[in-house]
Rosetta silent file (secondary structure, phi, psi, omega in degrees, C-alpha in Angstrom):
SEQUENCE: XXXXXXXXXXXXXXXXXXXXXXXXXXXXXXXXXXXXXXXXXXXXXXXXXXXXXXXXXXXXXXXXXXXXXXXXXXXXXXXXXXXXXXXXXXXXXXXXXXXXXXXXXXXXXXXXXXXXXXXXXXXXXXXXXXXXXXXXXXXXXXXXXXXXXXXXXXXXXXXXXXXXXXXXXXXXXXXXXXXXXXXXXXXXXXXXXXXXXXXXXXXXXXXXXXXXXXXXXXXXXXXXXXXXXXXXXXXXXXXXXXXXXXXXXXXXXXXXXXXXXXXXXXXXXXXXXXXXXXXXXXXXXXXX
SCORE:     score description
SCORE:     0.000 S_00000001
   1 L     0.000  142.172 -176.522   -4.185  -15.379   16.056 S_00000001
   2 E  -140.858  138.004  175.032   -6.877  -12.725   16.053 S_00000001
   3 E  -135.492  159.427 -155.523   -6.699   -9.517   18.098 S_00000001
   4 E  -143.449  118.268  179.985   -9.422   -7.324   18.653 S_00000001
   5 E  -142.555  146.874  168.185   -9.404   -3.223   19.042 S_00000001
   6 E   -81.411  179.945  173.465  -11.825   -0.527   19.014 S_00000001
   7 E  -154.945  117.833 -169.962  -10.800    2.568   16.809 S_00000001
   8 L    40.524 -121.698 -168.398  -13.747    5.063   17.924 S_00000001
   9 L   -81.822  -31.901 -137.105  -16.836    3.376   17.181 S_00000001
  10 E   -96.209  140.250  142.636  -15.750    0.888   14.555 S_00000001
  11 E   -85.605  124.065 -178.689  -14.212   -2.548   15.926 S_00000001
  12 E  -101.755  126.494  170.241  -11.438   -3.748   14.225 S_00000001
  13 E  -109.172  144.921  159.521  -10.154   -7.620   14.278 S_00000001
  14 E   -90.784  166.199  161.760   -6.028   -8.066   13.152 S_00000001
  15 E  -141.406  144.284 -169.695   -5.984  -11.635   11.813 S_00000001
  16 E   -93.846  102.482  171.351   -2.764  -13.571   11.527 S_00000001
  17 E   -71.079   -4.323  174.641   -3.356  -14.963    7.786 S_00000001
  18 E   117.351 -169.542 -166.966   -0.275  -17.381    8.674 S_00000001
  19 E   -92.205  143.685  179.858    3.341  -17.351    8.571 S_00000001
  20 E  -147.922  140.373 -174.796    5.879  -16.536    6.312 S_00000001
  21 L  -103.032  141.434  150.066    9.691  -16.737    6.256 S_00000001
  22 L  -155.811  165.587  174.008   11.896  -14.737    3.635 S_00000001
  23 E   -32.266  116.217 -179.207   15.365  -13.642    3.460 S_00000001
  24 L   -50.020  -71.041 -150.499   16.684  -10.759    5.961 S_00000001
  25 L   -47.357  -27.655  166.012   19.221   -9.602    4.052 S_00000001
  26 L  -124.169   32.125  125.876   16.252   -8.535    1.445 S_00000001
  27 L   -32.615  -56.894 -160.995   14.227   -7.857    3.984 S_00000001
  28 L  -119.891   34.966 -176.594   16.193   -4.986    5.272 S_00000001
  29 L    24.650 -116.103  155.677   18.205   -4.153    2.105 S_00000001
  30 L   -76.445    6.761  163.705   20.999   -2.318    2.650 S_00000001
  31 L   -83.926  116.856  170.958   21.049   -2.489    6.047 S_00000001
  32 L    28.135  109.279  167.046   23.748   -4.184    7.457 S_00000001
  33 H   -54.141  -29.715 -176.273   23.167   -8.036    9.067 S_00000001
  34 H   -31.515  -54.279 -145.553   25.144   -6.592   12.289 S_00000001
  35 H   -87.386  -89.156  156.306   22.258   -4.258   12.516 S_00000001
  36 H    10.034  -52.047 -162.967   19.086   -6.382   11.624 S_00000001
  37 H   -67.812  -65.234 -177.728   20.181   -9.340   13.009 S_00000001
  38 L   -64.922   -4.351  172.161   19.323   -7.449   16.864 S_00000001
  39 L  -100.792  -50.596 -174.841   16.006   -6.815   16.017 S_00000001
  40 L  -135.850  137.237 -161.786   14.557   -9.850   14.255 S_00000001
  41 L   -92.526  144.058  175.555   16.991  -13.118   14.798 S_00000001
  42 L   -89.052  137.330  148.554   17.990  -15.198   10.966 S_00000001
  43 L   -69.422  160.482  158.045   17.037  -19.345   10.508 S_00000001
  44 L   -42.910   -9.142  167.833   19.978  -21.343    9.444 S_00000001
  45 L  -146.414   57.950  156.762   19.068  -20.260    6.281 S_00000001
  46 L    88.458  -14.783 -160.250   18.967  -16.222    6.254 S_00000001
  47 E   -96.461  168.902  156.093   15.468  -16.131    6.880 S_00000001
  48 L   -89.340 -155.041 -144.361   13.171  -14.118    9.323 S_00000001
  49 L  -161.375  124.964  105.775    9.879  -15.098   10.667 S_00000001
  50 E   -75.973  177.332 -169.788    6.949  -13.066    9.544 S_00000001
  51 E  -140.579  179.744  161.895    3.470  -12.900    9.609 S_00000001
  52 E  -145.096  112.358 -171.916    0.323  -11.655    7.163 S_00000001
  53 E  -113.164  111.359  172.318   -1.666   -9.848    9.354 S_00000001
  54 L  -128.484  159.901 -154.854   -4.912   -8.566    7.722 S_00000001
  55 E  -115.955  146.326 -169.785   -7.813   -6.402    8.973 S_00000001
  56 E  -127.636   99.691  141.180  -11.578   -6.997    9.364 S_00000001
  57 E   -62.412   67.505 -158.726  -13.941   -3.951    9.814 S_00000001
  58 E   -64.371  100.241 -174.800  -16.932   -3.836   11.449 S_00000001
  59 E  -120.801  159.274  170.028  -18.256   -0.978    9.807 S_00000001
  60 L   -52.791  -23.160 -160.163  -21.926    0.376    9.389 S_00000001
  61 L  -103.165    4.809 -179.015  -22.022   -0.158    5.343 S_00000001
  62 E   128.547  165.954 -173.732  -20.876   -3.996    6.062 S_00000001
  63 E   -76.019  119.255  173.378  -17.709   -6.057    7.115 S_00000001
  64 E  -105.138  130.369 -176.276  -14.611   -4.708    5.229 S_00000001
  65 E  -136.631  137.339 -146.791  -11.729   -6.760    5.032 S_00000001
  66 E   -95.887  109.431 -155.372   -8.274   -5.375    4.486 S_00000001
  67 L    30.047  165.241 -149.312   -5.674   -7.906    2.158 S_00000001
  68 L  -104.252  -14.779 -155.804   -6.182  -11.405    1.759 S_00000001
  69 L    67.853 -149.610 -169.855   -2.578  -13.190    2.443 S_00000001
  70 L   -85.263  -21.458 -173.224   -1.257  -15.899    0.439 S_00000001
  71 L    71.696 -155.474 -135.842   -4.651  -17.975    0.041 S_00000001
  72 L  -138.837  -11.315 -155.991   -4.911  -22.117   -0.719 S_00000001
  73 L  -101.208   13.478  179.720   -3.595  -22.376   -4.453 S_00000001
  74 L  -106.185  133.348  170.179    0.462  -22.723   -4.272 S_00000001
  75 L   -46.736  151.323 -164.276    2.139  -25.275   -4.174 S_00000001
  76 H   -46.785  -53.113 -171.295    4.678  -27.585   -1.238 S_00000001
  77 H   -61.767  -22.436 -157.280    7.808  -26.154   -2.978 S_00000001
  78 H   -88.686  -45.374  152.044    6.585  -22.832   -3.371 S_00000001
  79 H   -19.908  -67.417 -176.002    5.375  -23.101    0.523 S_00000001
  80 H   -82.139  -24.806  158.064    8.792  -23.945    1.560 S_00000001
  81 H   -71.381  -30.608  159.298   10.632  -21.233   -0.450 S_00000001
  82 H   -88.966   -9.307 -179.488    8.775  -18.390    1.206 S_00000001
  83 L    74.088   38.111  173.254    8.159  -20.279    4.492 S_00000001
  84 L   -68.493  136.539  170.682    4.510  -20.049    3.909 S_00000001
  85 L  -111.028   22.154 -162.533    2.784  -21.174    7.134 S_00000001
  86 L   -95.155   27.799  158.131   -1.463  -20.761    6.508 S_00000001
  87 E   -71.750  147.067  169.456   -3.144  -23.819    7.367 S_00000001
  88 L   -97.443 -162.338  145.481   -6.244  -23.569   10.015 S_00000001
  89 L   -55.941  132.144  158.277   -8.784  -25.698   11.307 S_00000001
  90 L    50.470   62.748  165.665  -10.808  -28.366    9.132 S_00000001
  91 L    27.604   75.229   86.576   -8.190  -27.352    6.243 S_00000001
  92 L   -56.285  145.705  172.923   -8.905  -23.960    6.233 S_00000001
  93 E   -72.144  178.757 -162.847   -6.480  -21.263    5.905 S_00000001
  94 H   -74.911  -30.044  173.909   -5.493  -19.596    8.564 S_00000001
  95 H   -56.297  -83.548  177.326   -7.618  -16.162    7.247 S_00000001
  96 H   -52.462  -28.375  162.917  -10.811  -18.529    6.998 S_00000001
  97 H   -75.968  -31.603 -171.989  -10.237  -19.908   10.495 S_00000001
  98 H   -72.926  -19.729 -162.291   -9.488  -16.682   11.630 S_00000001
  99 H   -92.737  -59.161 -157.604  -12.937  -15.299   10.362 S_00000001
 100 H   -63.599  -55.117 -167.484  -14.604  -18.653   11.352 S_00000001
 101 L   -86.429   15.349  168.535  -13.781  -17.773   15.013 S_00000001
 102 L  -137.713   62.054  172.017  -15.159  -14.936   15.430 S_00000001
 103 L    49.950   53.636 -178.035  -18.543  -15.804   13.382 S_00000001
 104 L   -96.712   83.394  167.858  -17.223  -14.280   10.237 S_00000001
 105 L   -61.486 -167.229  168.558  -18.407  -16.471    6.739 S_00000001
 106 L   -88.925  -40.182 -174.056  -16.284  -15.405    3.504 S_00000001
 107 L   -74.257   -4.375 -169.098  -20.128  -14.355    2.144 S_00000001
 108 L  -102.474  -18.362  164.783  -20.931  -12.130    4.778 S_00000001
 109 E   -40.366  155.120  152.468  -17.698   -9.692    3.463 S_00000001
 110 E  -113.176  -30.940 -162.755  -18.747   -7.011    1.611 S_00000001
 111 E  -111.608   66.165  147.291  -15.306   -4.843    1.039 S_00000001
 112 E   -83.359  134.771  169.080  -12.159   -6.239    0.320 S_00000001
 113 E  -145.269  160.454 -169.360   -9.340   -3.887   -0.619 S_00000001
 114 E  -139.017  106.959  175.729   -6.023   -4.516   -1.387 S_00000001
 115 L   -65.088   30.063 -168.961   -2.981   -2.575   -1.049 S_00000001
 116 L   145.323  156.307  177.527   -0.973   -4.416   -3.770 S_00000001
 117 L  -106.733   31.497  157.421   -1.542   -7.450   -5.521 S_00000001
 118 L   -40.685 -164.690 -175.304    1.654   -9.407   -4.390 S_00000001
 119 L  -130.353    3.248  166.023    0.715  -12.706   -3.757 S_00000001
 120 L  -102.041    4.143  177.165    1.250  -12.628    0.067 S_00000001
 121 L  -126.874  -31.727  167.441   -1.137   -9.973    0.085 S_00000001
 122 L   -76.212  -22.913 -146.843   -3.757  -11.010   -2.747 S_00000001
 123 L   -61.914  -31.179  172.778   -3.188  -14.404   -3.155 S_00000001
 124 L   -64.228  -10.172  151.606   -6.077  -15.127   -0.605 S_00000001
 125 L   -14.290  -66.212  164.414   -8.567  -13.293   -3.266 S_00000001
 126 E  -137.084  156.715  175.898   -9.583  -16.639   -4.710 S_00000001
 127 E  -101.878 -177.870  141.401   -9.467  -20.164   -3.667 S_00000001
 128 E  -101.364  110.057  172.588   -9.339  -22.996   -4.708 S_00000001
 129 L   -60.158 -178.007 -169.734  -12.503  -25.739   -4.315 S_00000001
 130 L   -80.981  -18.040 -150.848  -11.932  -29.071   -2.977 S_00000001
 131 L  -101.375   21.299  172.086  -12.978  -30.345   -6.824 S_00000001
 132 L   100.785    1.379 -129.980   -9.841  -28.115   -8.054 S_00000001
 133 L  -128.002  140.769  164.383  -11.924  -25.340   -9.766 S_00000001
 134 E   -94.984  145.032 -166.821  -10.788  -21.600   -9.018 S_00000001
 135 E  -133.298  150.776  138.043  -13.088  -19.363   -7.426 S_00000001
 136 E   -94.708  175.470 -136.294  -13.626  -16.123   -5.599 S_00000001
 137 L   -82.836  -34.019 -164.059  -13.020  -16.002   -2.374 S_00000001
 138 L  -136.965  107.887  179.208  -15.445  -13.781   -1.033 S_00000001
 139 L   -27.549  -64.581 -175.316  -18.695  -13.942   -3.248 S_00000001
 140 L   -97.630   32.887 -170.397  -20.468  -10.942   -2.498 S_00000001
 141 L  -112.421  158.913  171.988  -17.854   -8.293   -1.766 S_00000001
 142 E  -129.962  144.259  176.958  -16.819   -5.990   -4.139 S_00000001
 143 E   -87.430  137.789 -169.776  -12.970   -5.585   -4.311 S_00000001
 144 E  -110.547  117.216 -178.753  -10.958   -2.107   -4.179 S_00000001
 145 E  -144.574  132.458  170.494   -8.109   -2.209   -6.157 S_00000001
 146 E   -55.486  125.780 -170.487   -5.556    0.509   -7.428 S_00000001
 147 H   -79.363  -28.485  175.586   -6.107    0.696  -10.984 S_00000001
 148 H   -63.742  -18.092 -175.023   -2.166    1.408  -12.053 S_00000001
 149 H   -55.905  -54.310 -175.129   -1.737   -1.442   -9.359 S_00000001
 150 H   -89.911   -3.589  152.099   -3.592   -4.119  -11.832 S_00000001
 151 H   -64.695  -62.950 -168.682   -2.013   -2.850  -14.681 S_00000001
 152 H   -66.485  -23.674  179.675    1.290   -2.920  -13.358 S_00000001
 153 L   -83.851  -24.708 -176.565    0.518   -6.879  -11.676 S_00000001
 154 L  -113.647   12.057  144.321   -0.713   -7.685  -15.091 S_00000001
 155 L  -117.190   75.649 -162.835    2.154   -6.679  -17.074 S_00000001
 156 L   -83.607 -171.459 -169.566    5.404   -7.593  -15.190 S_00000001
 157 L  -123.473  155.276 -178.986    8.665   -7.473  -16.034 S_00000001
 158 L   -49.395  -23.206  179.877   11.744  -10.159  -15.362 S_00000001
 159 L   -84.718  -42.440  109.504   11.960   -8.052  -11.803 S_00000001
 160 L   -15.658  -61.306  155.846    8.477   -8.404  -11.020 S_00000001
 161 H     4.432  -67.709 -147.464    7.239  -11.704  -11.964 S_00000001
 162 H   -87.426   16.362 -172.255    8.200  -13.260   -9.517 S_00000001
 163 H  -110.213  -23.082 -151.765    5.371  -11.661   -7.136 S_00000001
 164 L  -105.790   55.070  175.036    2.686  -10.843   -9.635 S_00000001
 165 L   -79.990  122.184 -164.316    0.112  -14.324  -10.549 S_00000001
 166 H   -73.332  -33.214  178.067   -2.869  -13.290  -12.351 S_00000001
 167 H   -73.491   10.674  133.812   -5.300  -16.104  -10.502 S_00000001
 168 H   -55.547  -38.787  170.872   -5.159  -14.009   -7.688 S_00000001
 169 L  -113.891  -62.323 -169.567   -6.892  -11.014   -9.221 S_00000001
 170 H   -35.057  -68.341  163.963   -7.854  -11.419  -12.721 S_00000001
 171 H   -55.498   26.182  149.356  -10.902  -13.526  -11.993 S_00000001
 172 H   -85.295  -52.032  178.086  -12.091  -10.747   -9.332 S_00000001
 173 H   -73.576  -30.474  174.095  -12.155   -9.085  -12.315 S_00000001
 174 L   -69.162  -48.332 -165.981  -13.627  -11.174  -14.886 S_00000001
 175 L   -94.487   30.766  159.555  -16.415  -11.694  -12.837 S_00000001
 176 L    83.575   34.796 -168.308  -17.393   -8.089  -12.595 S_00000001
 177 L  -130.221   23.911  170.365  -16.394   -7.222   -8.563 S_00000001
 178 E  -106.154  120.713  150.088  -13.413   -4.781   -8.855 S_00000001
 179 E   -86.032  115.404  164.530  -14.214   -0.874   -8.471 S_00000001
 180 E  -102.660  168.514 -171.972  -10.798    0.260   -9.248 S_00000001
 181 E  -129.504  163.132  177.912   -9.816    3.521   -7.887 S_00000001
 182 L  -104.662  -46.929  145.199   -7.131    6.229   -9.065 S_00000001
 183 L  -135.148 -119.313  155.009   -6.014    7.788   -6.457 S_00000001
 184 L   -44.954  147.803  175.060   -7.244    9.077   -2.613 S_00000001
 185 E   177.360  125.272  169.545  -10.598    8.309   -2.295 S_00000001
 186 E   -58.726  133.756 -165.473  -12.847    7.684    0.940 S_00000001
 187 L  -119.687  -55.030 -177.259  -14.458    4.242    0.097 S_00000001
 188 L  -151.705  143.216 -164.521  -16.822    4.443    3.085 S_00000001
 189 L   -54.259  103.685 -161.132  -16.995    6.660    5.944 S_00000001
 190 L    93.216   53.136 -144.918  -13.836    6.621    7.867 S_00000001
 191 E   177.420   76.348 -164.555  -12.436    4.202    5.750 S_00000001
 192 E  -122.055  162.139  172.817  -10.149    6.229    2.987 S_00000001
 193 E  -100.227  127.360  174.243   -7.496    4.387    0.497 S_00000001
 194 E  -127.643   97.083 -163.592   -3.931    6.523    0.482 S_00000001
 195 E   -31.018  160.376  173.009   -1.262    6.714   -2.050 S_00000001
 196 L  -159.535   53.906  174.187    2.095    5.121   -0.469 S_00000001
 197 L   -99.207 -148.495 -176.388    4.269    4.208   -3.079 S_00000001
 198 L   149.102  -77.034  158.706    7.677    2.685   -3.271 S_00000001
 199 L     0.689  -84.416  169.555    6.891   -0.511   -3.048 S_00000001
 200 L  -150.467  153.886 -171.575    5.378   -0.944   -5.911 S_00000001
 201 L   -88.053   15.240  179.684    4.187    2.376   -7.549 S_00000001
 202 L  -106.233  -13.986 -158.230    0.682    1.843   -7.232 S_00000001
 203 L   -48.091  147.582 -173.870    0.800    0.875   -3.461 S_00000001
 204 E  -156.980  138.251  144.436   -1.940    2.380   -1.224 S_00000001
 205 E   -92.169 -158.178 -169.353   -2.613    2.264    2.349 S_00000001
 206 E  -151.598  122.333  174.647   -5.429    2.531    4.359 S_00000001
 207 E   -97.197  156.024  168.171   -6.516    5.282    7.038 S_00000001
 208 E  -123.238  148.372  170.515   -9.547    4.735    9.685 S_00000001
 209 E  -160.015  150.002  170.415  -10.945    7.025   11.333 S_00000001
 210 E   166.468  136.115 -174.594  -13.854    7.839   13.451 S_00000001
 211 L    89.280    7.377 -148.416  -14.566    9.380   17.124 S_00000001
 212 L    93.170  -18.504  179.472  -11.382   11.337   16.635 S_00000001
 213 E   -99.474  146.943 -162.663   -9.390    8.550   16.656 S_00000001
 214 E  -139.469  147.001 -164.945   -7.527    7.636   13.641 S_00000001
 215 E  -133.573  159.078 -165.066   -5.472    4.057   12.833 S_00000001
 216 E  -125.430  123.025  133.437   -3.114    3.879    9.269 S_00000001
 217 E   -41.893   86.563  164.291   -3.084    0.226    7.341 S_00000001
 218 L   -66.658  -28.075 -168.107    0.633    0.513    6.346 S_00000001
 219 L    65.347 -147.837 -161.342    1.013   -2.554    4.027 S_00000001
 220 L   -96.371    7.822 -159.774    4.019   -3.069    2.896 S_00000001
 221 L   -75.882  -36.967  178.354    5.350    0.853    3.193 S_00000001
 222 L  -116.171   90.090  170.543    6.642   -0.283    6.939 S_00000001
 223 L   -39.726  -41.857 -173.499    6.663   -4.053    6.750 S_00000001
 224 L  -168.529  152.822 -170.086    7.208   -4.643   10.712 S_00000001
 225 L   -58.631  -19.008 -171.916    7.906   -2.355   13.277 S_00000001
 226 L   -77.033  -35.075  177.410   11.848   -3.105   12.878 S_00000001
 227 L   -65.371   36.918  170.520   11.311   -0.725    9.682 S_00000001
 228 L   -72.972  -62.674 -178.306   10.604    2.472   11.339 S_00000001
 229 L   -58.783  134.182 -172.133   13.644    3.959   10.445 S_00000001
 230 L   -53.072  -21.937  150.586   13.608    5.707    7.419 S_00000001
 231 L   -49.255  -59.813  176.023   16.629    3.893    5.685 S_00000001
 232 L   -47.561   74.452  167.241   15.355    0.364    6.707 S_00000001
 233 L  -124.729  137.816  169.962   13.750   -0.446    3.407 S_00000001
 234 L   -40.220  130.595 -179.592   12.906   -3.616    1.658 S_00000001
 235 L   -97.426   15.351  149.761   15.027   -4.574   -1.036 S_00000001
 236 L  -104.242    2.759  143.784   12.172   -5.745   -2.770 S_00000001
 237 L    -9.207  109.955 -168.795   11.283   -2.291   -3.183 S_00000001
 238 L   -74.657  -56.016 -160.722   10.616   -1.501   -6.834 S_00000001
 239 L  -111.458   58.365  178.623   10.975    2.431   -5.945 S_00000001
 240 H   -64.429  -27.278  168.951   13.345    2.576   -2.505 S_00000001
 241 H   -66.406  -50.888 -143.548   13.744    6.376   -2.878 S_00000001
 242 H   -75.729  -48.298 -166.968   10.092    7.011   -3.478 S_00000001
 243 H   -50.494  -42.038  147.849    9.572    4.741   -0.565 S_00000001
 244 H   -25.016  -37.389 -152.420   12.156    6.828    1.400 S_00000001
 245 H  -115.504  -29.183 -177.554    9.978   10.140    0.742 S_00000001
 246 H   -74.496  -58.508  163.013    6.746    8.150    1.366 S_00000001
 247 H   -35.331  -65.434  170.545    7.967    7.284    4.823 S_00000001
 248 H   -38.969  -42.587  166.843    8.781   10.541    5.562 S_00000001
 249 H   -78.010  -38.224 -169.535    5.654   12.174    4.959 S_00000001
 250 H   -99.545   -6.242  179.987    3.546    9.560    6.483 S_00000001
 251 H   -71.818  -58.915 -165.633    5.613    8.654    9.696 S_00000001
 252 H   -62.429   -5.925  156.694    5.744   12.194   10.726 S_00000001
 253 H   -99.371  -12.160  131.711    2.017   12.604   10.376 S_00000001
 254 H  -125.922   55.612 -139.652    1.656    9.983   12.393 S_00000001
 255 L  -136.542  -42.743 -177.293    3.638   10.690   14.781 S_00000001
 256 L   -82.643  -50.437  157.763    1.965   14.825   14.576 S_00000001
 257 L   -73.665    7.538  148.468   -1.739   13.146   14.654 S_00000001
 258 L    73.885    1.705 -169.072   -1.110   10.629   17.470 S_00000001
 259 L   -65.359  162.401  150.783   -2.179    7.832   14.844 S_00000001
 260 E   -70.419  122.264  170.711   -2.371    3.721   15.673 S_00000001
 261 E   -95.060  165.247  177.682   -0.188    2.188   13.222 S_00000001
 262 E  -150.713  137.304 -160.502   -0.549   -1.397   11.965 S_00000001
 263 L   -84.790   84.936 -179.071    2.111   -3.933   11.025 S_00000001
 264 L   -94.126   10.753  131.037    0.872   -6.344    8.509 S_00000001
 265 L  -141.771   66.528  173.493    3.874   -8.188    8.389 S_00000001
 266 L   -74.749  127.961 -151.789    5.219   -8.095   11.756 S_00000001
 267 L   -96.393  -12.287 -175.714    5.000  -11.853   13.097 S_00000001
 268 L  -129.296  -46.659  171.236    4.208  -10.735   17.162 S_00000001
 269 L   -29.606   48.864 -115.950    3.585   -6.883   16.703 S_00000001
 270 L  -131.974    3.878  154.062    0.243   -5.894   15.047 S_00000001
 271 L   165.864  172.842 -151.713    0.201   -2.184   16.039 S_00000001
 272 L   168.332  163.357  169.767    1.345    0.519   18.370 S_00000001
 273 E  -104.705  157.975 -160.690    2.162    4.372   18.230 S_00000001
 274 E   -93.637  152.874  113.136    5.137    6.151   16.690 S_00000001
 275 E  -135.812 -154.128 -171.425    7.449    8.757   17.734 S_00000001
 276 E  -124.801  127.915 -171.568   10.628   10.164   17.001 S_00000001
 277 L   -94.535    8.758  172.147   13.484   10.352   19.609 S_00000001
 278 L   123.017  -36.130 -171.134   16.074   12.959   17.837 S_00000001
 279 L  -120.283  -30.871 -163.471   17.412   10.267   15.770 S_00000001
 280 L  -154.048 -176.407 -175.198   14.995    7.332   14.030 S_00000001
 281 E  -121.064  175.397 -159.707   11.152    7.045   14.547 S_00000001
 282 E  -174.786  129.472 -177.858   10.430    4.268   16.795 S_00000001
 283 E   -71.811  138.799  174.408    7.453    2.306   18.358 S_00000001
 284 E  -115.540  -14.484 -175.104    6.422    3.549   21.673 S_00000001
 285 E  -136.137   96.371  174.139    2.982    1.037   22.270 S_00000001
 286 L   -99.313 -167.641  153.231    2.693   -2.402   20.704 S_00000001
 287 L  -149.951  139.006 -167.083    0.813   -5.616   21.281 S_00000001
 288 L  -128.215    0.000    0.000    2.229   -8.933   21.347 S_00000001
């Protein structure tokens, strides 16, 4: 699925990068199943239905495209333990068919940035050829990557691990395409990289901006729109307090600045505006 929005001048596509199932209950950490459960419905086996929704930028300095999803190189079991869904058309993933339909190549990117290197958000970074050979994905691009971000993905820990695979990034790097960045930092105009962490403690999102109007890349800080409330944190959270404090600061600015938020992995949701009703913050405009 591809959706299409202006933000000021700049057009913005979401792209559905495919599907992904994983466990509610560490989904939504300590909140309750009671509570969870009325917002996004459990398979027979705990999981929810997600999506990896990533963003393409028609911007003046070239097409910028915003995380990659899981990509082509994992394997059936590994597929069926997260409930990866991304095949396209004429065995593409679903990212390259999404690009394909709206006259996108992978060479015509110039930008990729990536707000963590998980492997549902990087993994698309490099392929795999048909003759088995790893590659990247998008030739001519140069990649934006938090530099404590590739430090911390290339030394994990027993807690970590199981998220972190170095052929997702490390050749981006080998071949000489990563600008890493340190912290805030405008990449191109209207188009700035924003600390978030929690997550992970390098995580960074991504603001747009331009005519006055301004749209926030959450990433993983709000996962899906069921996370608005500030408690409703992942329990794959590295940092859930920091994440807690991260929320806090960034809902209510945009919620005070009127921003578009965007879900990337909310499986029907892909963005909408906040506010707060007295009690929990709370989407008031989606699209489905």
């Amino acid at each position: 699925m591809v959706e299409r929005r202006k933000i000021g001048a700049l057009t913005v596509h979401a792209i559905q990068a495919g599907g992904q199932k994983l466990d509610g209950g560490a989904m939504f950490g300590v909140v309750p199943k009671p509570l969870w459960e009325k917002r996004i419905a459990a398979d027979e086996r705990n999981r929810i239905q997600l999506g990896m929704r990533t963003l393409l930028i028609e911007h003046q300095s070239g097409l910028i495209l915003i995380d990659t999803g899981a990509g082509n190189k994992e394997n059936e079991k590994f597929k069926d333990i997260y409930g990866i869904e991304n095949e396209g058309a004429a065995r593409l993933t679903m990212l390259e068919d999404g690009l394909a339909r709206i006259g996108v190549r992978p060479s015509d990117i110039v930008l990729v940035i990536n707000t963590h290197l998980h492997f549902d958000h990087a993994g698309g970074n490099t392929r795999l050829r048909p003759d088995g050979q790893l590659e990247v994905s998008f030739p001519n691009a140069t990649y934006i990557i938090k530099r404590g971000e590739y430090e911390f993905a290339t030394h994990p820990n027993e807690r970590t691990a199981a998220s972190y695979f170095d052929r997702n990034y490390t050749p981006v790097e080998a071949a000489n395409k990563v600008e890493f960045v340190a912290s805030e930092k405008e990449i191109v105009k209207g188009v700035r990289v924003i600390p978030t962490p929690g997550h992970t403690p390098f995580h960074q999102s991504i603001l747009i901006e331009s005519a006055g109007e301004r749209a926030f890349y959450l990433g993983d800080l709000v996962p899906t729109h069921a996370h608005l409330p500030l408690p409703w944190i992942m329990g794959y959270d590295v940092e859930p307090l920091v994440t807690l404090e991260t929320k806090r600061r960034i809902l209510k600015q945009a919620v005070d600045e009127n921003w578009l938020v965007i879900f990337e992995h909310d499986a029907t949701t892909a963005w909408g505006r906040v506010e707060h009703d007295g009690k929990a913050y709370r989407l008031v405009g989606g699209s489905g």
